[in-house]
C-alpha positions as CSV (number, residue, x, y, z in Angstrom):
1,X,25.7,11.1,64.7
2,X,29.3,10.1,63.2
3,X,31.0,12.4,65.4
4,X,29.3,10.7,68.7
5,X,30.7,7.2,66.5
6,X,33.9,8.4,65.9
7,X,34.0,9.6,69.3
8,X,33.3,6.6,70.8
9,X,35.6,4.2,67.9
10,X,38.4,6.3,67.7
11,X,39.9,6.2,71.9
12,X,39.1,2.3,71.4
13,X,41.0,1.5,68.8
14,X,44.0,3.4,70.0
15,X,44.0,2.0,73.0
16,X,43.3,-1.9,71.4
17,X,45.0,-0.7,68.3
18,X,47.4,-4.1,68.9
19,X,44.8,-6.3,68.5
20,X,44.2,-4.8,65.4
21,X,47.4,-5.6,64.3
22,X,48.0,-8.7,64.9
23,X,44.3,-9.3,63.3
24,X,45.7,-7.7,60.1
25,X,48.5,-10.1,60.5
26,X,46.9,-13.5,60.9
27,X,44.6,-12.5,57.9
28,X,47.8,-11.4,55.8
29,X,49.7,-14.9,56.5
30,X,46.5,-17.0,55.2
31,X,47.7,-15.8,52.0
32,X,49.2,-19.1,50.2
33,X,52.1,-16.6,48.8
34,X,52.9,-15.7,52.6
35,X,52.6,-19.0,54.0
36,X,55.1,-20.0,51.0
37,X,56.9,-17.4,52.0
38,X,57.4,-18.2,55.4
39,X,57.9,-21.8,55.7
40,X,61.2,-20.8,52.8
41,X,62.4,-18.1,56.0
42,X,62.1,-21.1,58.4
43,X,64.1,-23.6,55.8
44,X,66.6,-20.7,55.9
45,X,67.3,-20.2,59.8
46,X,67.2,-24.1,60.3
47,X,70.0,-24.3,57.7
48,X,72.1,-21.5,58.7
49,X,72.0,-22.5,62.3
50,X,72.6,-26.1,61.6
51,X,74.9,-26.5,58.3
52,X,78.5,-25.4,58.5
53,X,78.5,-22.6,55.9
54,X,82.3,-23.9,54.9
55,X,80.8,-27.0,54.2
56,X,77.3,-26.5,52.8
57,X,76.4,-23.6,50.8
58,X,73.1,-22.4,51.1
59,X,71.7,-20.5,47.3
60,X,67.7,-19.7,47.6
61,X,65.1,-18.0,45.3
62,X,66.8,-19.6,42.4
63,X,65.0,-19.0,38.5
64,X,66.8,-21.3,36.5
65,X,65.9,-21.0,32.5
66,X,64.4,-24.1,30.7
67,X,63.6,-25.3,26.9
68,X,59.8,-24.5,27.8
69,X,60.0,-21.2,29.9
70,X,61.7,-21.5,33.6
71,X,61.5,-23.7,36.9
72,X,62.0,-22.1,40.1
73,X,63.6,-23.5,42.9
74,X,63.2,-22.8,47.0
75,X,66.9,-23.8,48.4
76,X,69.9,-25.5,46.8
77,X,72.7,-26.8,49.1
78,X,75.8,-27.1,47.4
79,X,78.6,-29.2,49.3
80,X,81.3,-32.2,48.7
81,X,78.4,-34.7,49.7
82,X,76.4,-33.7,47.1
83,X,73.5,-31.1,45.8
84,X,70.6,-31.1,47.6
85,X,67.2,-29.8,45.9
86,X,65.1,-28.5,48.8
87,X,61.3,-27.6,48.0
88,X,59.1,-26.5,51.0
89,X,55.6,-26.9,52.0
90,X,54.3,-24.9,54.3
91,X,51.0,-27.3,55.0
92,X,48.8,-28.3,58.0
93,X,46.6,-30.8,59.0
94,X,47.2,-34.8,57.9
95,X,49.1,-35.4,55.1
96,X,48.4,-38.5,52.8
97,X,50.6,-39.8,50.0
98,X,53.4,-42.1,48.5
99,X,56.4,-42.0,46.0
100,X,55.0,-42.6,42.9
101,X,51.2,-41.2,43.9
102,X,50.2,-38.1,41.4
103,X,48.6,-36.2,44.1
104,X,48.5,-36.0,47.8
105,X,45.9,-35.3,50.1
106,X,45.7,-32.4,53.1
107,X,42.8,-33.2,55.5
108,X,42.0,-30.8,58.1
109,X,38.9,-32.0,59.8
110,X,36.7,-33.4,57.4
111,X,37.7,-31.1,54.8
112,X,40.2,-32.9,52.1
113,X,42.5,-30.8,49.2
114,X,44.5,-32.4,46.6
115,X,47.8,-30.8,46.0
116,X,50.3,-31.9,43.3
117,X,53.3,-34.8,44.6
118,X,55.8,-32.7,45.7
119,X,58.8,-35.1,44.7
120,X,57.1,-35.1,41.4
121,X,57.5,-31.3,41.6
122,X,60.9,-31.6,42.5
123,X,62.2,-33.8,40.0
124,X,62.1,-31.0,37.5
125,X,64.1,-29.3,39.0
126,X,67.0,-31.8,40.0
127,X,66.9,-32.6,36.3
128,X,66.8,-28.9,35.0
129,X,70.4,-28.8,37.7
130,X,71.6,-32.1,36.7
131,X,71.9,-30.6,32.6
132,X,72.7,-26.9,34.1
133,X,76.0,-28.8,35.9
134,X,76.9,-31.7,34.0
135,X,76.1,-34.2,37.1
136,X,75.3,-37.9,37.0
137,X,71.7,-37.8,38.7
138,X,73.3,-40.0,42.1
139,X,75.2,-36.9,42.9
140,X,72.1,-34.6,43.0
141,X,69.6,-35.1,45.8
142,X,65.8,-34.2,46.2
143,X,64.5,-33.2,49.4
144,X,61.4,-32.1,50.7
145,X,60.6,-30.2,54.0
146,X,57.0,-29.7,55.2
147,X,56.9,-26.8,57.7
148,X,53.6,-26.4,59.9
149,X,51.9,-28.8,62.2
150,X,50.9,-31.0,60.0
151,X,51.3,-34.8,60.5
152,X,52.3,-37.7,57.9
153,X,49.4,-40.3,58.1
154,X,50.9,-42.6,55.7
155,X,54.7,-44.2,55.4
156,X,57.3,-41.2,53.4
157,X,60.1,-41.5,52.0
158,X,63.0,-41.2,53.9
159,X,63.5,-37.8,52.0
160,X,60.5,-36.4,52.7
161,X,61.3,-34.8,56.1
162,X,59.0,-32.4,58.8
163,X,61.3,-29.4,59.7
164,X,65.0,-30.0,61.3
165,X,64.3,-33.5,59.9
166,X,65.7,-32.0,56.7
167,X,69.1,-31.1,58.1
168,X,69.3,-34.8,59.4
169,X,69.0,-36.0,56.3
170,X,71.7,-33.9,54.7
171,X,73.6,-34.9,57.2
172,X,73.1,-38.5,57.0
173,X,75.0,-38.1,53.8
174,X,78.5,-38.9,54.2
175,X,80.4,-39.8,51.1
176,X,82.7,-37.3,49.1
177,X,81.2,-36.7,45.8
178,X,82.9,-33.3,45.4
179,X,86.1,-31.9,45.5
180,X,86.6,-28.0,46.9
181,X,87.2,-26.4,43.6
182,X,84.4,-29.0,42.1
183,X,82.0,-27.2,44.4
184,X,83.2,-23.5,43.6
185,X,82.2,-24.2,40.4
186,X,79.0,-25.1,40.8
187,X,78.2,-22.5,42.9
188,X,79.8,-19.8,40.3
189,X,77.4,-21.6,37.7
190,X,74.4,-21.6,39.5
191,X,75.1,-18.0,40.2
192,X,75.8,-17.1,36.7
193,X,73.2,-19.2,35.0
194,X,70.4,-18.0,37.2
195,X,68.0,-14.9,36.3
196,X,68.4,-12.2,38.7
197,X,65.9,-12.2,41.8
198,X,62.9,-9.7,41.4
199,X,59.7,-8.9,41.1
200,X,59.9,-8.8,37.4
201,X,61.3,-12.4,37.2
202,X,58.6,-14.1,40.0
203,X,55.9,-12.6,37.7
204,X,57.1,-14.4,34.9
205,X,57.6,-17.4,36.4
206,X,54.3,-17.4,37.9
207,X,52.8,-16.7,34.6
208,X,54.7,-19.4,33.1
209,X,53.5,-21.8,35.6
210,X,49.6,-20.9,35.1
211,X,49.9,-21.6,31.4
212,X,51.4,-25.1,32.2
213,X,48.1,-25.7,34.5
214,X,45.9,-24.2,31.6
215,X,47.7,-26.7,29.2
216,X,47.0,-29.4,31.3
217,X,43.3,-28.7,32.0
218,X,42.9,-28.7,28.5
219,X,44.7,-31.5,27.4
220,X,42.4,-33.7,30.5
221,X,39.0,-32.5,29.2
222,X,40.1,-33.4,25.5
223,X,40.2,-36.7,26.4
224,X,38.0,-37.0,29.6
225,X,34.4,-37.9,29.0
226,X,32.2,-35.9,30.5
227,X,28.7,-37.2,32.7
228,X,26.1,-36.9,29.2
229,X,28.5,-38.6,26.2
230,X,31.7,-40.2,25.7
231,X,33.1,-37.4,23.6
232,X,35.9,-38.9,21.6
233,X,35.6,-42.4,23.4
234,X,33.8,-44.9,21.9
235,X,32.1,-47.1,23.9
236,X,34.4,-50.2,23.5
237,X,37.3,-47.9,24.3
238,X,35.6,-46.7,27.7
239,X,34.9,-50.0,29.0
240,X,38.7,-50.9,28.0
241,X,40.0,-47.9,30.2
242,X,37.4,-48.7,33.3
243,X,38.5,-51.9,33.3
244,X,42.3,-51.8,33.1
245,X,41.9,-49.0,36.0
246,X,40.2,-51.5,38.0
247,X,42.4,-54.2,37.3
248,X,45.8,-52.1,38.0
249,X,44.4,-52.0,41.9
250,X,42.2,-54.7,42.1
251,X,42.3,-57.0,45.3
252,X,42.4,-60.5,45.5
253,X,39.3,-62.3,46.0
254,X,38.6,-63.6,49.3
255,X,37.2,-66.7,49.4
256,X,34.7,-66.4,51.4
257,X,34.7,-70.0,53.4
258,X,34.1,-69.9,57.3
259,X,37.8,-71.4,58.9
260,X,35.7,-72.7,61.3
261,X,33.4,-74.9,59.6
262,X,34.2,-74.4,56.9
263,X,30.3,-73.2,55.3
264,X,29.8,-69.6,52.7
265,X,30.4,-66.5,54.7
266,X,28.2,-63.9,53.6
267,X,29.3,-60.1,53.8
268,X,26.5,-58.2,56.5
269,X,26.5,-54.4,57.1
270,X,26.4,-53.6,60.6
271,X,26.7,-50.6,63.0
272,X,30.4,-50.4,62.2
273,X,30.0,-50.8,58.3
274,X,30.7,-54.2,56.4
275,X,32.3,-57.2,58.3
276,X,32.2,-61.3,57.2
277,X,29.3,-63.5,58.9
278,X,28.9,-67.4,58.6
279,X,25.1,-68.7,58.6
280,X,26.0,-71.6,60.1
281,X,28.7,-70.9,63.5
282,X,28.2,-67.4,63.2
283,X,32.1,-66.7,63.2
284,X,32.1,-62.8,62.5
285,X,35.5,-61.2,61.3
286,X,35.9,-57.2,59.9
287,X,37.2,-56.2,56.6
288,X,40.5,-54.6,56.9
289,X,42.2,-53.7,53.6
290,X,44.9,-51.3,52.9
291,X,45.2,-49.2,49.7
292,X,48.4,-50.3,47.5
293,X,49.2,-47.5,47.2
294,X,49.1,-45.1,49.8
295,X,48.8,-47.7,52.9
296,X,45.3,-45.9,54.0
297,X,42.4,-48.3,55.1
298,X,40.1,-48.9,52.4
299,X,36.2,-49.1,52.2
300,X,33.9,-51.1,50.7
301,X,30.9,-50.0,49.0
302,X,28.0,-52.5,47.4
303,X,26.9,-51.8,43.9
304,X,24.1,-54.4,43.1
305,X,25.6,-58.1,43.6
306,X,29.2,-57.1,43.9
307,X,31.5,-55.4,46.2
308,X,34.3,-52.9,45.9
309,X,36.7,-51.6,47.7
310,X,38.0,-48.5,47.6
311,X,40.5,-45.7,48.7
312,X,39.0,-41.8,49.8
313,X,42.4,-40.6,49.1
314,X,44.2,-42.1,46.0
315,X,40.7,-42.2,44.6
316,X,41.0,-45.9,43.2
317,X,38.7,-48.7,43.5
318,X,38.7,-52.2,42.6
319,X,36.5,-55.3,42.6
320,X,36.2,-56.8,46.3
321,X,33.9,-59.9,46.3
């Protein structure tokens, strides 16, 4: 019986034996280490093919020690117009987020992930460069490149760039900061300075990285509630925190009068979700708010007599009417 199967499998697969491998190869790049990986190889080409290696000097895979353990950084480009920090993400799907936002949010279909702000990411390590070199912090500049097809779905900085994008940017920078021997320097400490690229060193780092996320974890359910008690809340205290969350987004009141006739609108939910209706002229208009903070259209939710609006993506909410 497995000699007729093996028989039968065995011509098969050496005749199809390249669909097997590229199978193997689609599974193997799903791996967030490989995707990582790759979008750094792309950030590579782009630069070598488009930065003037006198000019801008590319450094990658760099381990730099800190105080608490080490940060690890995807590209620096040394050059007279400055140091630029480059972290890559190699992401698909839209992308929703701001400046200042903690996290940002990946959606593919209806399926959402949180991933951490990654110009909060990068700010470690222009700082941990800014100490290493002795620079004042407009010298040093923080870029980040998102490689994929993904799509921003909400204003970004202007250094926040989608592939090539990044170059331009670099590019767009024109004034001398550095001189030639300035730069040689730099380059010669970075290089010295640095821990030495392997295996051994990535392991560490990653292990360094998953007890700052442990750390973290802990510290948040120390002084998180949870669903049953208030833990180390008292009650007074909640309320204080629930309200000064609300009130740091809140939006201001409508007022609720008709501009035609001036009567009470009330707020009716209809086949397209909550809109403004007066009783008396029957002058309709929609609810249209955007989040402060990430510029996404907000939606409003009834809880009782009141209203509140709310964001899917920042996760903030405030009172509405």
């Amino acid at each position: 019986m497995l000699n007729n199967i093996l028989s039968i499998v065995l011509p098969l697969m050496l005749k199809f034996w390249w669909v097997f491998a590229i199978a193997i190869i689609i599974s193997i790049c799903r791996f967030p280490i490989v995707k990582g990986w790759i979008g750094e190889v792309i950030v590579n080409f782009m630069a070598k093919i488009s930065l003037s290696k006198n000019t801008y000097h590319l450094i990658k895979n760099v381990t730099i020690p800190t105080d608490d353990g080490t940060t690890q950084i995807d590209h620096i480009i040394v050059s007279k117009y400055g140091i630029f920090v480059i972290e890559t993400k190699n992401y698909k799907g839209w992308i929703f987020g701001s400046e200042k936002q903690r996290q940002w949010t990946q959606q593919i279909y209806k399926v959402k992930n949180k991933f951490q702000n990654p110009l909060r990411q990068n700010y470690k390590h222009t700082k941990t460069l800014e100490k290493l070199l002795g620079i004042t912090p407009y010298k040093i500049f923080s870029v980040i490149v998102f490689i994929g097809n993904s799509t921003f779905k909400t204003p970004m900085p202007e250094n926040v760039t989608k592939g090539i994008g990044y170059v331009r940017y670099i590019k767009s920078k024109k004034d001398l900061l550095f001189s030639e021997e300035e730069v040689a320097n730099m380059i010669s400490k970075i290089s010295s300075d640095r821990l030495r690229p392997s295996l051994k060193t990535h392991i560490k780092h990653a292990s360094h990285v998953k007890e700052i996320i442990k750390s973290k974890e802990y510290d948040h359910s120390r002084f998180m509630p949870d669903n049953n008690s208030f833990n180390d809340f008292e009650t007074g205290t909640q309320n204080e925190l629930i309200q000064e969350k609300h009130d740091e987004y809140s939006i201001h009141l409508p007022t609720g009068i008709c501009p035609k006739c001036s009567v009470g609108m009330g707020i009716i939910y209809g086949k397209y979700g909550y809109y403004w209706k007066c009783p008396s002229c029957h002058f309709t208009e929609s609810i249209k708010v955007t989040c402060p903070n990430c510029k996404a259209k907000m939606k409003l939710r009834k809880d009782e007599n009141e209203y509140f609006i709310y964001c899917n993506f920042c996760e903030i909410e405030g009172v509405y009417y």
